[in-house]
N, CA and C atoms as a LAMMPS dump frame, in Angstrom:
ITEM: TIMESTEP
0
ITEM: NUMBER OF ATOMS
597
ITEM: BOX BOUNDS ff ff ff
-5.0000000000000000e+02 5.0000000000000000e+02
-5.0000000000000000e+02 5.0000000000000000e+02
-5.0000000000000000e+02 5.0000000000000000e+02
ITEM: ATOMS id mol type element x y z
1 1 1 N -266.793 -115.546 -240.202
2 1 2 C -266.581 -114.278 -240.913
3 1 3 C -265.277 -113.614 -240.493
4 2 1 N -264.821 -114.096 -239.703
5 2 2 C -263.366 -113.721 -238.999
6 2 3 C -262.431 -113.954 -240.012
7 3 1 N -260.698 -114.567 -240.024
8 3 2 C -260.594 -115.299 -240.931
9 3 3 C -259.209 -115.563 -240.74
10 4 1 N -258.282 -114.396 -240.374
11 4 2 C -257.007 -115.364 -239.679
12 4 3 C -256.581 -115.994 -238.63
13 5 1 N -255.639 -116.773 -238.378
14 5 2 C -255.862 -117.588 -237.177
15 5 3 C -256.447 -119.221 -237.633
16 6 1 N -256.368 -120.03 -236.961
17 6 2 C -256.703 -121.115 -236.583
18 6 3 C -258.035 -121.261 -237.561
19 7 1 N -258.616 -122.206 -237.053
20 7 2 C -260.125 -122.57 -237.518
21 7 3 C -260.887 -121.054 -236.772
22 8 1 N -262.129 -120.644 -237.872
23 8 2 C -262.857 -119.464 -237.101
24 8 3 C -264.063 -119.93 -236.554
25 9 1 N -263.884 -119.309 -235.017
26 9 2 C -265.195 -119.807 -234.114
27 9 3 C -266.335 -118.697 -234.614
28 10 1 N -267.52 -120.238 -235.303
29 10 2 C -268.531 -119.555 -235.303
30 10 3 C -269.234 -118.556 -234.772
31 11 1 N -270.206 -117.563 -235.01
32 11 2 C -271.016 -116.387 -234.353
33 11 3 C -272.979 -117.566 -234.05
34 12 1 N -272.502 -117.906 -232.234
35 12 2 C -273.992 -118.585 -232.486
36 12 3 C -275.047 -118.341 -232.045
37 13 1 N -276.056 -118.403 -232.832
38 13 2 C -277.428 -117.481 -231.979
39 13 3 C -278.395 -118.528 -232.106
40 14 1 N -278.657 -118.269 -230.92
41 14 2 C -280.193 -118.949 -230.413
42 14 3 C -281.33 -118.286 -230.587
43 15 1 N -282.249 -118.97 -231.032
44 15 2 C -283.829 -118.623 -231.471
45 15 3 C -284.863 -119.54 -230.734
46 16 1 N -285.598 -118.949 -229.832
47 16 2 C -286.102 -119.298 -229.111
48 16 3 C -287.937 -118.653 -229.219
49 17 1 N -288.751 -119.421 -229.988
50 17 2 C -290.164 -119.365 -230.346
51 17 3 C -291.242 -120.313 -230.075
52 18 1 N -292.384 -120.143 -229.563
53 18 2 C -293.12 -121.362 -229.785
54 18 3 C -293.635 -121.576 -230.735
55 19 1 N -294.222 -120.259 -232.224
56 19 2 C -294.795 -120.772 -233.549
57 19 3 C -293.375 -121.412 -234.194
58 20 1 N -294.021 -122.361 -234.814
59 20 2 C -293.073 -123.071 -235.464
60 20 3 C -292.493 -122.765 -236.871
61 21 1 N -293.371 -122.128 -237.387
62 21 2 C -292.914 -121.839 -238.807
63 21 3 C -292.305 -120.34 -238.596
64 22 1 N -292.753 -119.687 -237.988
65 22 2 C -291.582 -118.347 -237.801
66 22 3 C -290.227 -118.571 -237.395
67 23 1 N -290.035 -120.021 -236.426
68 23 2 C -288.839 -120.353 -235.884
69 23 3 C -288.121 -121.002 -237.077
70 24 1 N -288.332 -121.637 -237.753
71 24 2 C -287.659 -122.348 -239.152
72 24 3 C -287.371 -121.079 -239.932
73 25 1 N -288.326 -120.176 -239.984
74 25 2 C -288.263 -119.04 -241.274
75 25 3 C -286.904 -118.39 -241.103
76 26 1 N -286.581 -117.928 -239.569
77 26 2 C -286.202 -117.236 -239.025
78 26 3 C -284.664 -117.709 -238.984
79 27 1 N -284.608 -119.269 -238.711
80 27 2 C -283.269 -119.998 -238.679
81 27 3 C -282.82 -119.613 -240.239
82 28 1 N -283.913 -120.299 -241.072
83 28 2 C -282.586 -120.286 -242.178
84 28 3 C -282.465 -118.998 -242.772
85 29 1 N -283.209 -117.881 -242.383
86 29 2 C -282.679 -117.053 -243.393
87 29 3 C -281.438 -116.653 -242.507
88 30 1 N -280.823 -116.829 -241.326
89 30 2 C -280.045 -116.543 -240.663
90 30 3 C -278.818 -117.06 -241.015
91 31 1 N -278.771 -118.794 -241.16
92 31 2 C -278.315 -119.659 -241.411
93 31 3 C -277.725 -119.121 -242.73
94 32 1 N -278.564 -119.183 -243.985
95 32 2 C -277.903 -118.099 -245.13
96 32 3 C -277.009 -117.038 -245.028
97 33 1 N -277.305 -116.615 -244.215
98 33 2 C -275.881 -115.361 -243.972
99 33 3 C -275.07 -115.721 -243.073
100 34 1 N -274.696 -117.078 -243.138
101 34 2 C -273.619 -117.359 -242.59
102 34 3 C -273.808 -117.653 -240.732
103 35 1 N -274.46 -117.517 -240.103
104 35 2 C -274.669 -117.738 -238.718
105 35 3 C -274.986 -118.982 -238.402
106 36 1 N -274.383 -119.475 -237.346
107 36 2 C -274.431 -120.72 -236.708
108 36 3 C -275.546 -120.709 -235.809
109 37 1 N -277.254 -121.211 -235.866
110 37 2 C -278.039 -121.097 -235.636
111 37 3 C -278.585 -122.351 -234.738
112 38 1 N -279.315 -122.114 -233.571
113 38 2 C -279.709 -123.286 -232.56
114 38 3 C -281.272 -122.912 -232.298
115 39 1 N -282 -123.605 -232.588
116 39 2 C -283.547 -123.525 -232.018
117 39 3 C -284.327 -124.137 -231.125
118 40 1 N -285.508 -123.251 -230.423
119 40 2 C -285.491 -123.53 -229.464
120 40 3 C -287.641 -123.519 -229.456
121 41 1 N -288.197 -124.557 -229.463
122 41 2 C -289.481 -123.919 -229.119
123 41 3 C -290.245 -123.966 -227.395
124 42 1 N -289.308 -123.945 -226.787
125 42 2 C -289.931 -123.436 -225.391
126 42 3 C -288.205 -123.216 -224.442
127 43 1 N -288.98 -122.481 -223.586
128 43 2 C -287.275 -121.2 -222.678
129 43 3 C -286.848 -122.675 -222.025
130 44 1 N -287.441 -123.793 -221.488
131 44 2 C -286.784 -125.061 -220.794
132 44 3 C -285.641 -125.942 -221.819
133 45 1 N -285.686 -125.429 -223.34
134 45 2 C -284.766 -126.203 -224.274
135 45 3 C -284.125 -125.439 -224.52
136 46 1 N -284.198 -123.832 -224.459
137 46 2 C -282.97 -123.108 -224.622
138 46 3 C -282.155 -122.899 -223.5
139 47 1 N -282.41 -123.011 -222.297
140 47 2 C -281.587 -123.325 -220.851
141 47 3 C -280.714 -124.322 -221.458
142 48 1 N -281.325 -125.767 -222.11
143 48 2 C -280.655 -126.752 -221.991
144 48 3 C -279.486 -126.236 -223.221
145 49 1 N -279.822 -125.449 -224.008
146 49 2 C -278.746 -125.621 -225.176
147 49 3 C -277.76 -124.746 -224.238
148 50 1 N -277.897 -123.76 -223.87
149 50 2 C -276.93 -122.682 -222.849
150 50 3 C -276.33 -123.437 -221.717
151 51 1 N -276.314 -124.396 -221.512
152 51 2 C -276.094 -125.85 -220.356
153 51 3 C -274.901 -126.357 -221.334
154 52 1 N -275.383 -126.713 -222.533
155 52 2 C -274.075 -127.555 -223.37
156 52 3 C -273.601 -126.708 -224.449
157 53 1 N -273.959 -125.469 -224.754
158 53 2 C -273.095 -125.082 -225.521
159 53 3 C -272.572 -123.387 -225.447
160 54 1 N -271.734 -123.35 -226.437
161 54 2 C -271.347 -121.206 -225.964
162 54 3 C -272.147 -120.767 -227.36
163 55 1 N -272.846 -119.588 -225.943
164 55 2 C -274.226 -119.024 -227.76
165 55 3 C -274.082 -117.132 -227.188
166 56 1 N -273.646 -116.754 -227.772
167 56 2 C -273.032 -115.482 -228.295
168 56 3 C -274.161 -114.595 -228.464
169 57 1 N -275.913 -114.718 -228.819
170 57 2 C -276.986 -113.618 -228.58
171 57 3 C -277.918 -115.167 -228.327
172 58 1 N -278.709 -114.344 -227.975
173 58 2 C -280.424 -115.354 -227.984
174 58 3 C -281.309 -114.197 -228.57
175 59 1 N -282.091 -114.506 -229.084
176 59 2 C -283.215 -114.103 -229.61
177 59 3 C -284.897 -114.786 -228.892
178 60 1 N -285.412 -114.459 -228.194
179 60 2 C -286.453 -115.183 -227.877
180 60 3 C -287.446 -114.073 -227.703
181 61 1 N -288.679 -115.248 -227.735
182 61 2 C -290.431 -114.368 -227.644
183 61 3 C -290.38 -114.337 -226.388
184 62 1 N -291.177 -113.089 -225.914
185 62 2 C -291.453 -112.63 -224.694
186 62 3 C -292.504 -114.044 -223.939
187 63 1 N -293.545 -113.807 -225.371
188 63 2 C -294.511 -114.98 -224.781
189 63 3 C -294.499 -116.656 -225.185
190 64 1 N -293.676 -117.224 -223.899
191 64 2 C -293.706 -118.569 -224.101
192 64 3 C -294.781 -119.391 -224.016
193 65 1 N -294.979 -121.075 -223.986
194 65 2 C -296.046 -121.624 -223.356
195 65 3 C -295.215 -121.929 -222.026
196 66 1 N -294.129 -122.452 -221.779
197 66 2 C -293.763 -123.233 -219.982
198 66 3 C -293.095 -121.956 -219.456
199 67 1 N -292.838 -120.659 -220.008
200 67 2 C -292.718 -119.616 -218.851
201 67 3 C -292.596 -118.562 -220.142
202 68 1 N -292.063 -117.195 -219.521
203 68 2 C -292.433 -115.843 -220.367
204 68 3 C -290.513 -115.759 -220.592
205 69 1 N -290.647 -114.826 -221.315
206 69 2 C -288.807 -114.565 -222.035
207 69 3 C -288.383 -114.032 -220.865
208 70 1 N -289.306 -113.219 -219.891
209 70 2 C -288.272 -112.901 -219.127
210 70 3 C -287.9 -113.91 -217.682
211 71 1 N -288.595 -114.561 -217.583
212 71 2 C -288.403 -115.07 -216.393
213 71 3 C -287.191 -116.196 -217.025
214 72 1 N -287.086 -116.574 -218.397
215 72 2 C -286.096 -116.847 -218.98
216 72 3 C -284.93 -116.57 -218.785
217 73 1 N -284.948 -114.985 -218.849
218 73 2 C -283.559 -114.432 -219.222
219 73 3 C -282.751 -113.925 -217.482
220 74 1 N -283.694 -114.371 -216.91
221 74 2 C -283.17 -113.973 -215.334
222 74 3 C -282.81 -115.008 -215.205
223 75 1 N -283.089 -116.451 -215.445
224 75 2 C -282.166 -117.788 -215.329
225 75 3 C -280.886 -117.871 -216.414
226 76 1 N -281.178 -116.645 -217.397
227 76 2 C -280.047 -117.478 -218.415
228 76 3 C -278.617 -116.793 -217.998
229 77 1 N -279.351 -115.401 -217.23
230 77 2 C -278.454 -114.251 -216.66
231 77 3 C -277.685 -114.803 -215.756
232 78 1 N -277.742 -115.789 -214.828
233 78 2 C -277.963 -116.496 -213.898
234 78 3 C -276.455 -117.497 -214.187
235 79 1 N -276.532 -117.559 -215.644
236 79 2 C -275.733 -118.583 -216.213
237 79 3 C -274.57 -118.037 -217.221
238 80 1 N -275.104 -117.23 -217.962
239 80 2 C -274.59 -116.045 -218.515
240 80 3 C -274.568 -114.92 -218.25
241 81 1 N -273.644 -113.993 -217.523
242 81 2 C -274.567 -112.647 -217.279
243 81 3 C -274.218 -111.966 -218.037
244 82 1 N -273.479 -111.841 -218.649
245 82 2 C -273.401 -110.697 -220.13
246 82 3 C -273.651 -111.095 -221.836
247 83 1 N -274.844 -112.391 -221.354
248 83 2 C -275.219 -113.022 -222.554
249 83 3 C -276.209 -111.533 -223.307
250 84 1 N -275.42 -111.182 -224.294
251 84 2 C -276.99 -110.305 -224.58
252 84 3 C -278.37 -111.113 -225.489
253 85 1 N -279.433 -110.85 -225.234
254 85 2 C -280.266 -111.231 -224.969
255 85 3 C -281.293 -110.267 -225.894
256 86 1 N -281.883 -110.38 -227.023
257 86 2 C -283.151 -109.664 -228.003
258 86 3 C -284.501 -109.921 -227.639
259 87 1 N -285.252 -109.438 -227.077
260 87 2 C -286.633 -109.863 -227.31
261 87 3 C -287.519 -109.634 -228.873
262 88 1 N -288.859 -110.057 -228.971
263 88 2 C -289.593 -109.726 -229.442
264 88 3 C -290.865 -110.252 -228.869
265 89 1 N -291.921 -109.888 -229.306
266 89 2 C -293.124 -109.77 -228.919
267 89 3 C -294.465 -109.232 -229.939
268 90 1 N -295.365 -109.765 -229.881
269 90 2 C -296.735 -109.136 -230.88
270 90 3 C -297.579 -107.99 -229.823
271 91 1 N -297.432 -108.254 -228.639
272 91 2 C -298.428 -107.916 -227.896
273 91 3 C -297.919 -107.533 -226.493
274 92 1 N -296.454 -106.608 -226.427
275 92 2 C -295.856 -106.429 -225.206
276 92 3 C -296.635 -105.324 -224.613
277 93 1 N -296.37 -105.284 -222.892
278 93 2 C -296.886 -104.094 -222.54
279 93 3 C -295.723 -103.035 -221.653
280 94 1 N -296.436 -102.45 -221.338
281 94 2 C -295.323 -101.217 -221.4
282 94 3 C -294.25 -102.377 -220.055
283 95 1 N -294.841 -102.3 -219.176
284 95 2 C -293.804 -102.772 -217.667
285 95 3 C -293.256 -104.081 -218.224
286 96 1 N -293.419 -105.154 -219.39
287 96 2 C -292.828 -106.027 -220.082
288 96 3 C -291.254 -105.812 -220.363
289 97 1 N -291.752 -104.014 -221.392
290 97 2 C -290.548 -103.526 -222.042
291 97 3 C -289.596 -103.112 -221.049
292 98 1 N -290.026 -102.434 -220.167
293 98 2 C -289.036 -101.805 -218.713
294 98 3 C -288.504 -102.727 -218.143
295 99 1 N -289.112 -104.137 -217.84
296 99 2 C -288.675 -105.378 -217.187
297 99 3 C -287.41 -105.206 -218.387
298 100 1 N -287.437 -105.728 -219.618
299 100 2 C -286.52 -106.359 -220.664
300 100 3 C -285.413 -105.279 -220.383
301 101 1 N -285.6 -104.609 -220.434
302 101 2 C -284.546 -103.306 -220.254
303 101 3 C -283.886 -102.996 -219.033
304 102 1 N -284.531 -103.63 -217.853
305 102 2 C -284.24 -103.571 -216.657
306 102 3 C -282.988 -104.594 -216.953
307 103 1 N -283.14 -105.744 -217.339
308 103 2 C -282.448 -107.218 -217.729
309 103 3 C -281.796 -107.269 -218.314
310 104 1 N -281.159 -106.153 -218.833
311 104 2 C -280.505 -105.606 -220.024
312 104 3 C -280.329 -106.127 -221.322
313 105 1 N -281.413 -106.233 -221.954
314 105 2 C -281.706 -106.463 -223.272
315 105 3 C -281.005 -105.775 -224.233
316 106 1 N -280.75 -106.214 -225.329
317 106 2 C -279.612 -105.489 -225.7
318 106 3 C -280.608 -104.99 -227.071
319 107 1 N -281.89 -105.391 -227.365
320 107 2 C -283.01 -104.887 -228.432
321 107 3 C -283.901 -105.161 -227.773
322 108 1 N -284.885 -104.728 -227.857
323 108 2 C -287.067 -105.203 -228.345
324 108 3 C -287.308 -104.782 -229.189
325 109 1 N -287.822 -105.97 -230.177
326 109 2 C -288.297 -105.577 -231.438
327 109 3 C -289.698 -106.316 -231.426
328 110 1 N -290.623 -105.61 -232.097
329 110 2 C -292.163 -105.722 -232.256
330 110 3 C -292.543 -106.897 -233.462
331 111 1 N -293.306 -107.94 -232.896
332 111 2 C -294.057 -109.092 -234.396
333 111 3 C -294.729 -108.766 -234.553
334 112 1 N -295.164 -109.168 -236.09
335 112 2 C -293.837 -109.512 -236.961
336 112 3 C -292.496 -108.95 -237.389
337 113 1 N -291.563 -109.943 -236.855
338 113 2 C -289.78 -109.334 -236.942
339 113 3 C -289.673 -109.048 -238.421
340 114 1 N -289.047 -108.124 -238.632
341 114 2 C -288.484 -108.67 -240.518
342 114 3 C -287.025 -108.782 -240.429
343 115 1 N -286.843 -110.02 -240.848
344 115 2 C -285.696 -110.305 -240.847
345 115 3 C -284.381 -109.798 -241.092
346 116 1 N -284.846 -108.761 -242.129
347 116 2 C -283.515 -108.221 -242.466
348 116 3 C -283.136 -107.456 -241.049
349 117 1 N -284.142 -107.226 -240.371
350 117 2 C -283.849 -106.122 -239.642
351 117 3 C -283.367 -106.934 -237.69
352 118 1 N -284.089 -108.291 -237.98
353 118 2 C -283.496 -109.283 -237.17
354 118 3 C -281.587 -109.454 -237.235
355 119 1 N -281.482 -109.996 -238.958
356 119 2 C -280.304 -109.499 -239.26
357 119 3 C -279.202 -108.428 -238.659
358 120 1 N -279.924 -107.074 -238.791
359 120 2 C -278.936 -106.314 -238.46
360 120 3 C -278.458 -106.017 -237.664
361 121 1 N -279.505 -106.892 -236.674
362 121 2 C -279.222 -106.174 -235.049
363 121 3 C -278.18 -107.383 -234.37
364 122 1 N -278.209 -109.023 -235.25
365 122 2 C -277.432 -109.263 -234.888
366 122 3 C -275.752 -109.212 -235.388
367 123 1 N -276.002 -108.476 -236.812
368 123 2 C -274.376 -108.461 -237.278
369 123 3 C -274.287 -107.191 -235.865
370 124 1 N -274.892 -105.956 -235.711
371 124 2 C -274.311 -105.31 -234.55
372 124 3 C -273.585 -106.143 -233.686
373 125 1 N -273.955 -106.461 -232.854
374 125 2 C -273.639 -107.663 -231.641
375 125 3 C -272.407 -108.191 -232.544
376 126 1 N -272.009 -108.971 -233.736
377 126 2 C -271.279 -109.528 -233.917
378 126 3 C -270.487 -108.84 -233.921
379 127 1 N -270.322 -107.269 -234.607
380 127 2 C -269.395 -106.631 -235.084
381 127 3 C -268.328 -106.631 -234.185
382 128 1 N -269.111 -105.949 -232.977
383 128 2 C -268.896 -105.689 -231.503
384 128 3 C -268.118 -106.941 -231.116
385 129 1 N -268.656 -108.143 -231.111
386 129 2 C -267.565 -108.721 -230.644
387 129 3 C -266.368 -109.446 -231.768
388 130 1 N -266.714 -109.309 -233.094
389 130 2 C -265.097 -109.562 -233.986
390 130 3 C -264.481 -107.872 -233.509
391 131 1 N -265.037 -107.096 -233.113
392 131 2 C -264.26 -105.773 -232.735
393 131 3 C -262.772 -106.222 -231.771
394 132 1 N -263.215 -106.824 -230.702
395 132 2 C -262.406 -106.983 -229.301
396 132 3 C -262.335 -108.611 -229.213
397 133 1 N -262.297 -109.333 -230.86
398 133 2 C -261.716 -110.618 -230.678
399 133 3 C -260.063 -110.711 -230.327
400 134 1 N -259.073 -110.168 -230.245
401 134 2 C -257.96 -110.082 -230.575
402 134 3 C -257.555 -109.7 -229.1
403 135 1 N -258.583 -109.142 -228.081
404 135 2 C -258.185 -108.929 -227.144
405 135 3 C -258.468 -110.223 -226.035
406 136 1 N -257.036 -110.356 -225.079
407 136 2 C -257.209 -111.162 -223.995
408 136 3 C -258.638 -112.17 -223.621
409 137 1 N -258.852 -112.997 -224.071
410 137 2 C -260.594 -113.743 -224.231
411 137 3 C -260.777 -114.54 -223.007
412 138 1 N -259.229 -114.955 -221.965
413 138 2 C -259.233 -116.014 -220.878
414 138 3 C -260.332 -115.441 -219.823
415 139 1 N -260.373 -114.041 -219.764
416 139 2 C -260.927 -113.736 -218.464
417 139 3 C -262.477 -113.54 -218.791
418 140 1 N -262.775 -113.826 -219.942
419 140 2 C -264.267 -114.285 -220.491
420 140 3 C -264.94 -114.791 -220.717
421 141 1 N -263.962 -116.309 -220.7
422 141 2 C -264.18 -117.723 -220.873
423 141 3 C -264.925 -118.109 -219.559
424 142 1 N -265.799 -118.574 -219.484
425 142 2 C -266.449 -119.542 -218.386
426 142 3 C -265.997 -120.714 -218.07
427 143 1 N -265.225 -121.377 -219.287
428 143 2 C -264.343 -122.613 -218.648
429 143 3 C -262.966 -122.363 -218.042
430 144 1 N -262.672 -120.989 -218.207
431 144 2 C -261.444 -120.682 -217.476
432 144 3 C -261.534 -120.635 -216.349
433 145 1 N -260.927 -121.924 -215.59
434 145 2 C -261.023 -122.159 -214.068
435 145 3 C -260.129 -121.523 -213.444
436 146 1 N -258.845 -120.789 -214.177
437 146 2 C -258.035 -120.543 -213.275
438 146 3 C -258.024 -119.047 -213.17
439 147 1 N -259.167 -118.341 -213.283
440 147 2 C -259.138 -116.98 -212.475
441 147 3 C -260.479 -117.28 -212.09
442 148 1 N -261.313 -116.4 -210.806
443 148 2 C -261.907 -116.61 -209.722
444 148 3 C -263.408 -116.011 -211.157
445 149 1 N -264.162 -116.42 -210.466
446 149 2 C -265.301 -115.802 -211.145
447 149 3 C -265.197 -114.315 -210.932
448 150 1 N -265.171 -113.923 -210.111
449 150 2 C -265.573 -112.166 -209.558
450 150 3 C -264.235 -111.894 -210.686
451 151 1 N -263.243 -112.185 -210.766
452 151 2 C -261.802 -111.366 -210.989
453 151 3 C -262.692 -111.543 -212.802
454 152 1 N -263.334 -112.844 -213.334
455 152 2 C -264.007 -112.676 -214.934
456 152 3 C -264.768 -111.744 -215.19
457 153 1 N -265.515 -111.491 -214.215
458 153 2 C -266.684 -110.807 -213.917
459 153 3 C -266.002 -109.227 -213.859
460 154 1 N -265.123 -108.609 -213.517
461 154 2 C -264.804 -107.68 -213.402
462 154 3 C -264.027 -107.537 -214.663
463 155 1 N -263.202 -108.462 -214.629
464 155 2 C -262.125 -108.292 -216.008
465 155 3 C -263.141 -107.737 -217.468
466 156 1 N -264.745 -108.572 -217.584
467 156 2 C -265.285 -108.251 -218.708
468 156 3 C -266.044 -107.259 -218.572
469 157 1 N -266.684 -106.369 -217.157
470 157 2 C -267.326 -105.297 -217.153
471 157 3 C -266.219 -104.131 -217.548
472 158 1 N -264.985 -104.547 -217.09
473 158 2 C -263.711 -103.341 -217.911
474 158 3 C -263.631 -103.475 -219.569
475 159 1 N -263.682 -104.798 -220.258
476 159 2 C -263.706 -105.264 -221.282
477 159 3 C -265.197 -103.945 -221.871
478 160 1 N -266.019 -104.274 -220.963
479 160 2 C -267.56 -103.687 -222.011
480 160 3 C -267.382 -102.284 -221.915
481 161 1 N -266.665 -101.583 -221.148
482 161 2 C -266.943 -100.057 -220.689
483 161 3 C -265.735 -99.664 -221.661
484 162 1 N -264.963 -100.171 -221.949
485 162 2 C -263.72 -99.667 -222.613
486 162 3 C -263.756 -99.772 -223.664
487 163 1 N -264.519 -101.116 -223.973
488 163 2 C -265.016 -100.904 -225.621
489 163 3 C -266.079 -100.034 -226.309
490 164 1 N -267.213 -100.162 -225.119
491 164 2 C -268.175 -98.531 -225.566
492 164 3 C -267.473 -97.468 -225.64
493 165 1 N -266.668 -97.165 -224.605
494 165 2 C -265.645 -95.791 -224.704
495 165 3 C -265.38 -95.642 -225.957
496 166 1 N -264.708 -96.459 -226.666
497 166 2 C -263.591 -96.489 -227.911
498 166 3 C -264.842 -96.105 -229.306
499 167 1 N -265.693 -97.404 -228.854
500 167 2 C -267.088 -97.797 -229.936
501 167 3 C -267.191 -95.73 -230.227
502 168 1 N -268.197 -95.438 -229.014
503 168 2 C -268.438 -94.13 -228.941
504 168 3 C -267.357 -92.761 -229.045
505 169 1 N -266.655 -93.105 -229.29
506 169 2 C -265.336 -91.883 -229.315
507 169 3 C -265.367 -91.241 -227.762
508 170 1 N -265.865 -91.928 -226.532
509 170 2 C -266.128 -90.794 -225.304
510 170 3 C -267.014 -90.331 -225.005
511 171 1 N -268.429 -90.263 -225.968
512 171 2 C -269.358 -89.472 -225.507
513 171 3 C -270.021 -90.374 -224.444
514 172 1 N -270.363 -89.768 -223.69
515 172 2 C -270.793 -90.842 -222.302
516 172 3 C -272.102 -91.198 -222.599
517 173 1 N -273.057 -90.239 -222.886
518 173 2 C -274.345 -90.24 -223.287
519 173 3 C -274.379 -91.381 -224.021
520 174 1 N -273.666 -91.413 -225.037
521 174 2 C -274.181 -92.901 -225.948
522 174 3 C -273.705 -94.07 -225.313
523 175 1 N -272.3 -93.645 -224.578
524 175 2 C -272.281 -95.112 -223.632
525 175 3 C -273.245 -95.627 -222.65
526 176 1 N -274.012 -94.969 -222.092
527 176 2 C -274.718 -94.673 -220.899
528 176 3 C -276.158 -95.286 -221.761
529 177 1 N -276.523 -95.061 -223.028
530 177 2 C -277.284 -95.798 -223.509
531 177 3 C -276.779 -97.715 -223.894
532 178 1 N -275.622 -97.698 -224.292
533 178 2 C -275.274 -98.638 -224.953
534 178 3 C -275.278 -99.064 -223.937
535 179 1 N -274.764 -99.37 -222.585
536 179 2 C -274.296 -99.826 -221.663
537 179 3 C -275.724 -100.649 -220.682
538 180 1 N -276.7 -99.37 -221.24
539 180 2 C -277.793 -99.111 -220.46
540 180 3 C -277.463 -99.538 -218.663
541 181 1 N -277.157 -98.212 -218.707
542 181 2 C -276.411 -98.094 -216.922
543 181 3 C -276.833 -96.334 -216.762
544 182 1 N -276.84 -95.803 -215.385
545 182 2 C -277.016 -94.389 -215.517
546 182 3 C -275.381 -93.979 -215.308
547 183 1 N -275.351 -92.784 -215.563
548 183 2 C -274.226 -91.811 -215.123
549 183 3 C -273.412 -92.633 -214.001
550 184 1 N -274.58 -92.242 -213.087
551 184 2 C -273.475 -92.75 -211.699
552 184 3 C -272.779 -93.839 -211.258
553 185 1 N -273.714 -94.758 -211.597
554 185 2 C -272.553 -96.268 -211.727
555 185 3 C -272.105 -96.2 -212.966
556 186 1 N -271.746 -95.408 -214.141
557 186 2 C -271.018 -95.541 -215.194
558 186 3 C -269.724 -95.193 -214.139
559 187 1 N -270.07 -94.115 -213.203
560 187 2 C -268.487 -93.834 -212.745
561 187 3 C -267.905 -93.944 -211.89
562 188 1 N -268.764 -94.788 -211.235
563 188 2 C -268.242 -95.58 -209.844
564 188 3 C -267.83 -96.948 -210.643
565 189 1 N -268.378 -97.208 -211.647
566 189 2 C -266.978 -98.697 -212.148
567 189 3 C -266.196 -98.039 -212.723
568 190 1 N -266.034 -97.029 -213.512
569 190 2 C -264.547 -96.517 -213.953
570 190 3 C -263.538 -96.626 -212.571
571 191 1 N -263.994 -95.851 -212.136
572 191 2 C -262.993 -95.487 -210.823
573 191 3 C -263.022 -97.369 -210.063
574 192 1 N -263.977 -97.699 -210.4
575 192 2 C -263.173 -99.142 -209.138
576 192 3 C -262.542 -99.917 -210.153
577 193 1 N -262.05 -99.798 -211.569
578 193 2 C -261.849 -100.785 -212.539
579 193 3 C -260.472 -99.799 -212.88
580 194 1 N -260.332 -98.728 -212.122
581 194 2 C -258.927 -97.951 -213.107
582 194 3 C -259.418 -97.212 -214.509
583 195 1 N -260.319 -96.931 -214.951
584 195 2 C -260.949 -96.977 -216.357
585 195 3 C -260.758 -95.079 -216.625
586 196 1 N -259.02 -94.8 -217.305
587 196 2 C -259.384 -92.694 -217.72
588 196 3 C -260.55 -92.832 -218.273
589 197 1 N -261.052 -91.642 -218.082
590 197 2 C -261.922 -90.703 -218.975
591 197 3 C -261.006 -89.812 -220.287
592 198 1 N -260.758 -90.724 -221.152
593 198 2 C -259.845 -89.826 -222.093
594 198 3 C -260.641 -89.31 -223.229
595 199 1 N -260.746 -87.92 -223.207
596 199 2 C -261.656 -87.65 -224.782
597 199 3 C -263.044 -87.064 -224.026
């Protein structure tokens, strides 16, 4: 959906379910609007796709059969840490949702999903990142060997805070949601990252 430049790198999302016919339903209506789609029916085959390939959101059920979404997403974090990450669930409970949010989930949405609304949450996410395609991408890359992990790792927590800044016009409050971080480490990484408060 990008379009100048080179060949355009797909937007790819992983779907990660154990019913099977919600996981097909779910691919192609995705697939139809253009998304480069990978499926997954248990969290041990979506590790493996995040092992061989670059996947831009996951979407997975809280409740697996060989482990739960979250004990998932603390290994995928593990591998990705600013992979954002959607749950859903038929039957979550409250300390589920606080866990997902703790993990920084970037949605929870309740089954049955409706798609359109699966949809929207991932053109968000996409927007967001065709937003800050144009900016510097080396220090985001995971195959970029030649800056240190910590120096990527820092380079893209400046990348995320500067783009909520901009996203939000400044209001901290909505960054502070978007970010899902409190106040105070919102401003203890400004200050260790160089990051004005302009606006």
């Amino acid at each position: 959906m990008s379009g100048d430049g080179a060949a355009a790198v797909p937007f790819v999302v992983m779907l990660i379910d154990d019913d099977l016919d919600v996981l097909a339903a779910n691919a192609r209506f995705l697939r139809v609007h253009g998304l480069e789609v990978l499926v997954a029916d248990r969290t041990a085959t979506g590790l493996d796709h995040l092992g061989a390939r670059h996947v831009d959101v996951v979407i997975t059920d809280l409740r697996m059969p060989d482990q739960d979404g979250l004990a998932f997403a603390r290994q995928a974090r593990e591998r990705q840490p600013f992979l954002p990450i959607i749950f859903f669930s038929g039957y979550a409970r409250v300390p589920d949702v606080v866990e997902a949010m703790r993990l920084g989930a970037a949605d929870f949405l309740e089954k049955p999903v409706d798609p359109a609304t699966l949809l929207e949450r991932v053109v968000s996410l996409q927007t967001l990142s065709d937003a800050t395609a144009n900016r510097p991408r080396a220090a985001f890359d995971p195959h970029e060997r030649d800056l240190p992990f910590r120096a990527r790792v820092l380079a893209y927590e400046r990348h995320l805070i500067e783009t909520s800044l901009a996203q939000h016009e400044g209001r901290i409050a909505e960054v502070l949601q978007a970010l899902r971080i409190n106040r105070r480490t919102l401003n203890e990484k400004m200050q260790r990252l160089g990051i004005a408060r302009d606006g």
